[in-house]
N, C-alpha and C positions, 0 to 999 in steps of 0.2 A: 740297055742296062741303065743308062742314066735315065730314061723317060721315069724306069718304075723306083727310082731311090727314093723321092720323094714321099710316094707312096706306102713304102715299108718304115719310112720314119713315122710316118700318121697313125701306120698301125702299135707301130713301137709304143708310140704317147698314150694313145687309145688302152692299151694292155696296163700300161703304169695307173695311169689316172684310175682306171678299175681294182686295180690290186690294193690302192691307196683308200678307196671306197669299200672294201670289204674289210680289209684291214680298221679302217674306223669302224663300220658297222661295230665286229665284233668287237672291237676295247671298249665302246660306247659302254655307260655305265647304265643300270635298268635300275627304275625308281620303286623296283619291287624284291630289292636285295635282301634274304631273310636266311638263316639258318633253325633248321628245323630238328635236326641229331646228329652225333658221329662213332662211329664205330673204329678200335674199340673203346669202351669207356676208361679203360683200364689198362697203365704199360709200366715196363719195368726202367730204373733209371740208367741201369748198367748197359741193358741193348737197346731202348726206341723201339720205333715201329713205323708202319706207314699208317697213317689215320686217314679214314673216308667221312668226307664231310657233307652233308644231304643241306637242301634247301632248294633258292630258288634265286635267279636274278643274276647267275652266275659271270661271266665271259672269259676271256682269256688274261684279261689284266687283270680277271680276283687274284690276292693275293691273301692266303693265310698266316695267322698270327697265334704262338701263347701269346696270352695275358701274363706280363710280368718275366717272360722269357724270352722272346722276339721273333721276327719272322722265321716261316716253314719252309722249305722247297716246295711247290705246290706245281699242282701239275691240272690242266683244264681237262673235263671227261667230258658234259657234257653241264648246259646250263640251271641243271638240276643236282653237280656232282662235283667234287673236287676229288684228289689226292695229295694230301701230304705225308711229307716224311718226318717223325721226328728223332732227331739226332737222340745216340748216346750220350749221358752224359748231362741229362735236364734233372737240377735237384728234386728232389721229392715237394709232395706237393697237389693241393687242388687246382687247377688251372681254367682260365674263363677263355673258349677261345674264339679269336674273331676274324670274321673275313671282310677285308676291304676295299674299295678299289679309288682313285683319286679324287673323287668328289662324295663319296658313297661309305657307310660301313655298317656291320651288322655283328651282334656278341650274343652269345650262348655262354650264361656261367658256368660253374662249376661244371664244364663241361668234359675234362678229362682228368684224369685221376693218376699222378706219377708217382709210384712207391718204390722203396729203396728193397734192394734183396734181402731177404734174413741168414744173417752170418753169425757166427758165434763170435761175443764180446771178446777183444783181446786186451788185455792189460795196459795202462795208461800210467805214465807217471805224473805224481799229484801236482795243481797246480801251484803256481809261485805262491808264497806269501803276499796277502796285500800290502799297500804302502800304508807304513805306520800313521796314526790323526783319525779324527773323529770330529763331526759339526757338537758344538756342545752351546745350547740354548741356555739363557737366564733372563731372567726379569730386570731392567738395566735403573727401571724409572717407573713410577706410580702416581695416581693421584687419584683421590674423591670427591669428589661434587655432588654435594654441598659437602665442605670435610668433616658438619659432625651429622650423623643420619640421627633420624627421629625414627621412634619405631610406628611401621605401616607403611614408612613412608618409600618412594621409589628414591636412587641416588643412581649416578654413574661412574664409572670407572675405567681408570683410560691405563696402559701398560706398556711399556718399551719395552719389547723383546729384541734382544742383540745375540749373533753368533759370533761366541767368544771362543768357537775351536779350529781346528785346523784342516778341513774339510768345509765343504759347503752342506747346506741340510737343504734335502729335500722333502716336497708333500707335508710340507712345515704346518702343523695344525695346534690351534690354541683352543682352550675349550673353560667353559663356565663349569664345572658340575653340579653346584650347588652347595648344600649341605644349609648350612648357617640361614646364609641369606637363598635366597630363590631369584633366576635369573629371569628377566622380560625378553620373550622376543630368542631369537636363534640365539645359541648358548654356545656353540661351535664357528671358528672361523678361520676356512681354510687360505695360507700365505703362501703356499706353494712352495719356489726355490730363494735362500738366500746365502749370499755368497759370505766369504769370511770378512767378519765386521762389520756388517750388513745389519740395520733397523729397523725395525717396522713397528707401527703405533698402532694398537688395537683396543675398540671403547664395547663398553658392553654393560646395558642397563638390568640393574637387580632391584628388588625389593626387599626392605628388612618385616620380620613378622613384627603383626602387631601387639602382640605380647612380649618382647623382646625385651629385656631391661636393660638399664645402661650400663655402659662399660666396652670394652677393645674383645672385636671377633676378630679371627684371620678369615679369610674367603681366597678357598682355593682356586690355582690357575694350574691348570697341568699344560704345559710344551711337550709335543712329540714330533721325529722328523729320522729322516733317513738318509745313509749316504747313498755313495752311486754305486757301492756294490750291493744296497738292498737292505743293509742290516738298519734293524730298527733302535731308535733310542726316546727312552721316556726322560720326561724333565716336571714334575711336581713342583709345584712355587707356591706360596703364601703371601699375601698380603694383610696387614691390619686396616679394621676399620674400627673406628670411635662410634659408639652409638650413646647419645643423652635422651634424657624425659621420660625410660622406663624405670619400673620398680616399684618399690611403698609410696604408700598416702594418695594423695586425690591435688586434678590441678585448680586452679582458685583463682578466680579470675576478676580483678580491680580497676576501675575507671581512675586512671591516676590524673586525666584532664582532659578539659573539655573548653571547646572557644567556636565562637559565630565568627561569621563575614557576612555581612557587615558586625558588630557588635552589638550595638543597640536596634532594636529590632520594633516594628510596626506590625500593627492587624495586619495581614495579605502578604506580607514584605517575604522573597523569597531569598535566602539564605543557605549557609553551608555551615553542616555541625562535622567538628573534625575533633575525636575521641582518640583518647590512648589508652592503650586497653595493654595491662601489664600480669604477667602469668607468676602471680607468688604462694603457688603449690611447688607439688613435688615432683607432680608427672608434666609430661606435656599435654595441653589441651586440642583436642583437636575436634575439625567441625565446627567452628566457634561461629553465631550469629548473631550481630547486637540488631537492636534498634530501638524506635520509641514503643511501649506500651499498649496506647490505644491512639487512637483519631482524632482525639478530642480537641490538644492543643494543635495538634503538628501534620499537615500531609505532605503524601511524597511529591516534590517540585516535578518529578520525573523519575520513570521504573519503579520499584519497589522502596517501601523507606527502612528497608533491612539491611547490612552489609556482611560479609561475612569472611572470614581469615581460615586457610586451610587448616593451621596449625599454630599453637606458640611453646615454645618450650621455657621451661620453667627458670625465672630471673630475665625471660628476655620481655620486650613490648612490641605490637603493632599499633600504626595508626590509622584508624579507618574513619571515612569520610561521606555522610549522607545530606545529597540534596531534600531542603524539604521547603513548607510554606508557611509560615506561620497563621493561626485560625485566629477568628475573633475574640478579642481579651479586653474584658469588661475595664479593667483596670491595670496601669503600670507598673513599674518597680520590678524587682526580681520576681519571677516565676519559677517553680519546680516542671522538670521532665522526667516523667519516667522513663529507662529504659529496660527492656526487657533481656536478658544475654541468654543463651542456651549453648552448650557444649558436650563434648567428651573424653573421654581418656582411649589409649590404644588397647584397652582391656573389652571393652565396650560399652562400660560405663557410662551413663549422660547423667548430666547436670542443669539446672538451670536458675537464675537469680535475676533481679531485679533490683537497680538501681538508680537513683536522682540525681540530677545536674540541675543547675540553675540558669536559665538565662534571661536576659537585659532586656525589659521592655520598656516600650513607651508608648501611651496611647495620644498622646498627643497631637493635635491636629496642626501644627506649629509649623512645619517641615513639610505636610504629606496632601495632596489634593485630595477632597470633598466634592464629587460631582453628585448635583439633582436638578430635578427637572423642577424650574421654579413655575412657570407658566404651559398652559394649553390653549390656544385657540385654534379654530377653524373658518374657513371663511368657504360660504356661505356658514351665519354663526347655527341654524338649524337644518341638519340634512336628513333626507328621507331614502325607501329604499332606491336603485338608482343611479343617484343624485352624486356626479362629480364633485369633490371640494377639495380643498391646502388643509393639509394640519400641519401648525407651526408648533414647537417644542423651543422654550425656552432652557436651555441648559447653563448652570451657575454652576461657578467651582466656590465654594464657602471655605475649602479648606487654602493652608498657608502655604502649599505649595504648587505649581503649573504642572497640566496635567498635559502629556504628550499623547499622538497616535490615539484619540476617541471614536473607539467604533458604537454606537447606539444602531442598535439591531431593534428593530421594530416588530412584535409580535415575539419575543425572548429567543431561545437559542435554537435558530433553523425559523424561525417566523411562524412557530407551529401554531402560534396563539394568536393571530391576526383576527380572528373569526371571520365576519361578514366582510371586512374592509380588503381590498385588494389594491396593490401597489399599482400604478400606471407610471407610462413615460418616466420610469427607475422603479429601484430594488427598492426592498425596506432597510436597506442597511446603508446609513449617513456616516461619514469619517472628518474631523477637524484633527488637523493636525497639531493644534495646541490650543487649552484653555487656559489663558492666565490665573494665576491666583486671586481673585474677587472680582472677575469679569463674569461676563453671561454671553452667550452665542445665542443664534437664534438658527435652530434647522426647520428649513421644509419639505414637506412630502406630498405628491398630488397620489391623491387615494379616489376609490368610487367605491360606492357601497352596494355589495349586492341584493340586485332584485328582489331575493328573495328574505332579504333580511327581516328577522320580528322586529315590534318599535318596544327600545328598552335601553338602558345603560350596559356598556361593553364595557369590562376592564381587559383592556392591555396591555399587557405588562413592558419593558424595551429596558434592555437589557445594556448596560454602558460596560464598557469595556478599555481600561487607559493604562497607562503606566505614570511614574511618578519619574522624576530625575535621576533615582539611581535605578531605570530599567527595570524595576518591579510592578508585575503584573497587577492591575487591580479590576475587580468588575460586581457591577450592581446591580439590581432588578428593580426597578420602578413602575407603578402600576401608574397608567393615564386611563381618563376615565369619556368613551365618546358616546353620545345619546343619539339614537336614529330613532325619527318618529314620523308617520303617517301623516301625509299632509293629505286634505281632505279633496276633494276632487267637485265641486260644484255647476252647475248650473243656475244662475237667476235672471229669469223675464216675464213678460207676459202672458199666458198661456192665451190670450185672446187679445186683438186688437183695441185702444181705448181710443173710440171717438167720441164726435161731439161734448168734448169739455168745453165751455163756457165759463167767462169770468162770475161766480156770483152765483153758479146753477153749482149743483153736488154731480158729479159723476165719479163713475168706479175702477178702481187700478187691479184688476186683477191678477195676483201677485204666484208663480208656481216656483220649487226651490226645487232640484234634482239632482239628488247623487250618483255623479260619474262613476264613483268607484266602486270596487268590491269588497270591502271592508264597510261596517255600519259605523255612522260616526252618529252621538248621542247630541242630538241638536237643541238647546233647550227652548229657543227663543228665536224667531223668526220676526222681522219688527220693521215699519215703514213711514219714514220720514222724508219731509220735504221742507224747504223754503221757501214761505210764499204759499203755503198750501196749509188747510185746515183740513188735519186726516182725522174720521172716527173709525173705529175697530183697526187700527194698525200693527196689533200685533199677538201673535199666537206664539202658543207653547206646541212644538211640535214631536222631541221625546226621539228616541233611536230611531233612525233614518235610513236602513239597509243598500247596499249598495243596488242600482240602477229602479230605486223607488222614489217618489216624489211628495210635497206636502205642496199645500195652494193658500192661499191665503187674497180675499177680495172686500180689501179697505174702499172705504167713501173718501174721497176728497173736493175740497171747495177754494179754486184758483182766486187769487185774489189779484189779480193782475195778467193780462193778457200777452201771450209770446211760450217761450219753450221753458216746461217748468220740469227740473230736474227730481227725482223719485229716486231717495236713497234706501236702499233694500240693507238690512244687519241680519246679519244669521250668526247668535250666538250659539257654539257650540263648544264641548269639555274635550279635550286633547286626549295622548294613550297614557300620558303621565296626571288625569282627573285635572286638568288647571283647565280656566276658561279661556277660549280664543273667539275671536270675532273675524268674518269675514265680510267685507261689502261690497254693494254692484251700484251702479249709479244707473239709472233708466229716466228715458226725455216723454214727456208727451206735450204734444202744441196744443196750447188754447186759444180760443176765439175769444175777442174779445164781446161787450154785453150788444144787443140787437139796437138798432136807430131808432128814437120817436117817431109817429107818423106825424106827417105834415097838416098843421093844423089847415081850416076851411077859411077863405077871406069875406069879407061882405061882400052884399049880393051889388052887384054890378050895374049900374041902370042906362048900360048899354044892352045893346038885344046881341047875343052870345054867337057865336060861329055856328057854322056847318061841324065843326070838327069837337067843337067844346057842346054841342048839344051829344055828340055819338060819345066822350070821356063821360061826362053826364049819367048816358043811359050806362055803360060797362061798370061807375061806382056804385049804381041802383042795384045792380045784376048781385055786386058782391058784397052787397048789404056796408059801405061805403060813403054813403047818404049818395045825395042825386043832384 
């Protein structure tokens, strides 16, 4: 007995630990817990029923539920199946029902349906009186913005509603309806609950028509709310609004003053005109747009040179304020402006007029810089196409005031007028920071002129650009004037070697001229001088010269002195602006000097003569020599 105790305890634990593993098996939750129907759909509240509930994922720990009633006695059939019971005694009602288990759950709505039995009404007695009071709304506090309306025009309206009853109001609604004026925008706005003595502020944008004439409309507010038994109460409310500038006649509209800033005013000078503009009709003007006339004096410093005022009503003034510049004015002293005005009335009526202000000029040069370009060079002082050169601009201020920030834009505005000339190593646009009053600058530009340029006079225009001491823009166009012209492309030498020149003897320079280039240059005169040298036919007329054709020319010359005698070659020719130019070539030729006398013969000897002086003898006989 004691051997096998051991044994029956093993089997004990063995049996637990297994009953402990089916046991979880089944409570274990399935990740596929659904309800799919329940029978029946329909019970009565007095008996219950037992309801069969279908689906899937079921086990023994589902548990069923109403919705909004609570748990079911449920009973497990099988994992596709439930039973519940449900109790007498569950009010009437749609009910959602659900099956769950502790990690898991699954709802079928309106899935059972609980109606009460049909009994015959029995007699009730009536209920209590309610408690005497009632919420009672009123309009506590008002106001309009702007507080007198123009007509057209939009205004707002702000209103303290207070309950001033003895109950609270609920679903508390304020509402616009109209009439008179026309509301903007939601016209309704719901406050919901307030309690007694309770405020609330509610704004609400209208429009008055624009035909509307002047005088005091009310503009209805209606308050509505209810207590907590339901019962409704209405609250209508009034308020006044003022409305001016409608009615008879027409509005008329007066420049009552006008002033610059600065005051007195310059050619170019930019300035601010600031008008008051006063309404002495009868209506209000509305739409109102001044400005200046035409272009002529005046443009706009910046935007438009129009201003314009929504509205003005009648006895009141706005003052309006236009940037502008002043144009070129031959002469000083007071000037007229026109300006132009255009408006309307709330009827639809337009108008428009035309009136004069004066303002304060001076032309004067006294106060105001005077920039021009007093000088132009260029260094090299003629340049061809090509051909790198400096243009230097001389700039003078003449006028009586220092001219600040000078931009000179070279080729006018954007450089569009440069023509053939191109800027190198910088822009075309030079900047000085200041020109004194009667000083002069001097700016440089390295330009090259292109390749392909014709030869002729270029006006360029260069555009200055400064201010004066009070910050007013000024700017001017200057024309400079640059000449590219064809420089001619030569060749001059010999076209044949000159030997044998001898002092005293005539020999010949034969002289060829050849144009390099491709252009004809009109050459009129081809011409050949020396120093020292007696030239006949030295010089020809040789007449347009086509480029890579040549002209020759072969003078006599007579050296009067032996060594290297310099041949100065002139080639006049007429330039692309018809003027005469000259180019020349210096060319060397060596002369010999004149040949030795022969050695005269001495008396005859009356020694008897050598071996050697009888064979010289015979050789002068030979070459006729004497003997």
């Amino acid at each position: 007995m004691r051997k096998h105790l051991p044994i029956s305890i093993a089997l004990l634990l063995g049996l637990l630990a297994a009953l402990m593993t089916v046991s979880a098996v089944a409570a274990r939750p399935s990740l596929q817990l659904a309800i799919t129907g329940v029978e029946p759909r329909t019970m009565l509240s007095t008996t219950g029923g037992t309801l069969s509930i279908y689906g899937s994922g079921f086990t023994t720990a589902t548990m069923a539920r109403l919705v909004g009633y609570g748990l079911l006695d449920t009973a497990f059939v099988n994992p596709n199946a439930l039973r519940a019971v449900v109790p007498p005694g569950v009010p009437p009602g749609v009910y959602a029902v659900e099956v769950s288990e502790p990690s898991y759950s699954a709802t079928l709505p309106a899935a059972l349906t609980i109606v009460a039995p049909t009994v015959a009404p029995t007699p009730t007695s009536p209920p209590p009186p309610p408690p005497p009071g009632r919420p009672i709304l009123t309009v506590r506090n008002f106001s309009v913005q702007p507080a007198r309306v123009y007509p057209g025009a939009e205004f707002v309206v702000t209103v303290e509603i207070y309950n001033n009853g003895s109950r609270g109001a609920e679903n508390t609604l304020v509402t616009f309806p109209g009439g008179t004026f026309v509301p903007v925008g939601q016209a309704g706005h719901l406050v919901g609950f307030m309690h007694i003595n309770a405020t609330v502020v509610i704004t609400q944008t209208m429009r008055a028509p624009a035909n509307l004439s002047s005088g005091t409309y009310n503009l209805q507010v209606n308050l509505s709310a209810n207590d907590f038994e339901g019962n409704h109460y209405e609250y209508p409310q009034t308020i006044s609004v003022e409305v001016v500038g409608g009615g008879a006649g027409r509005p008329q509209l007066v420049v009552e003053s006008a002033r610059t800033e600065p005051e007195v005013l310059g050619p170019g000078d930019r300035f601010t005109l600031t008008l008051q503009i006063a309404n002495r009709g009868e209506r209000t003007a509305t739409r109102v747009v001044v400005g200046p006339a035409s272009a002529e004096l005046v443009v706009p410093a910046e935007g438009s040179s129009m201003a314009s005022a929504d509205r003005i009503a009648p006895g009141r003034a706005v003052t309006l304020t236009l940037p502008l510049v002043l144009g070129t004015v031959k002469q000083g002293g007071r000037v007229g402006l026109d300006l132009a005005l255009s408006y309307g009335d709330s009827s639809g009526g337009t108008y428009s007029d035309r009136q004069s202000i004066g303002l304060e000029v001076s032309s004067s040069l006294a106060d105001r810089p005077q920039l021009l370009i007093a000088a132009v060079q260029t260094e090299p002082p003629v340049v061809a196409p090509g051909d790198f050169f400096t243009l230097t601009l001389a700039v003078q201020n003449v006028g009586g005031g220092d001219a600040y920030r000078l931009l000179l834009t070279l080729g006018g505005e954007g450089g569009k007028e440069l023509g053939p000339f191109v800027p190198r190593e910088s822009g075309n646009v030079l900047f000085v920071s200041r020109v004194p009053a009667g000083e002069t600058v001097r700016l440089t530009v390295p330009l090259v002129v292109d390749g392909s340029a014709d030869a002729k006079a270029y006006g360029v225009p260069a555009l200055l650009a400064y201010e004066d001491a009070r910050g007013t823009s000024r700017s001017d166009v200057q024309r400079i004037s640059l000449v590219v012209q064809r420089r001619p492309i030569f060749r001059i030498g010999f076209y044949r070697p000159v030997e044998g020149a001898m002092v005293g003897t005539p020999f010949p320079l034969p002289v060829e001229l050849i144009n390099l280039g491709k252009a004809s240059v009109n050459v009129t005169m081809m011409e050949v001088t020396g120093e020292g040298l007696e030239i006949q036919n030295g010089s020809l007329y040789v007449g347009p010269l086509d480029g890579g054709t040549s002209a020759s020319l072969e003078a006599t010359a007579v050296a009067q002195q032996a060594g290297t005698a310099e041949v100065v070659v002139s080639v006049h020719y007429l330039d692309d602006f018809n003027r005469p130019q000259t180019v020349t070539q210096t060319l060397t030729v060596e002369v010999a000097g004149p040949p030795e006398p022969a050695p005269q013969e001495s008396a005859p000897s009356s020694e008897t003569p050598t071996f050697w002086e009888k064979i010289l003898r015979f050789l002068r006989g030979l070459l006729g020599l004497g003997s």
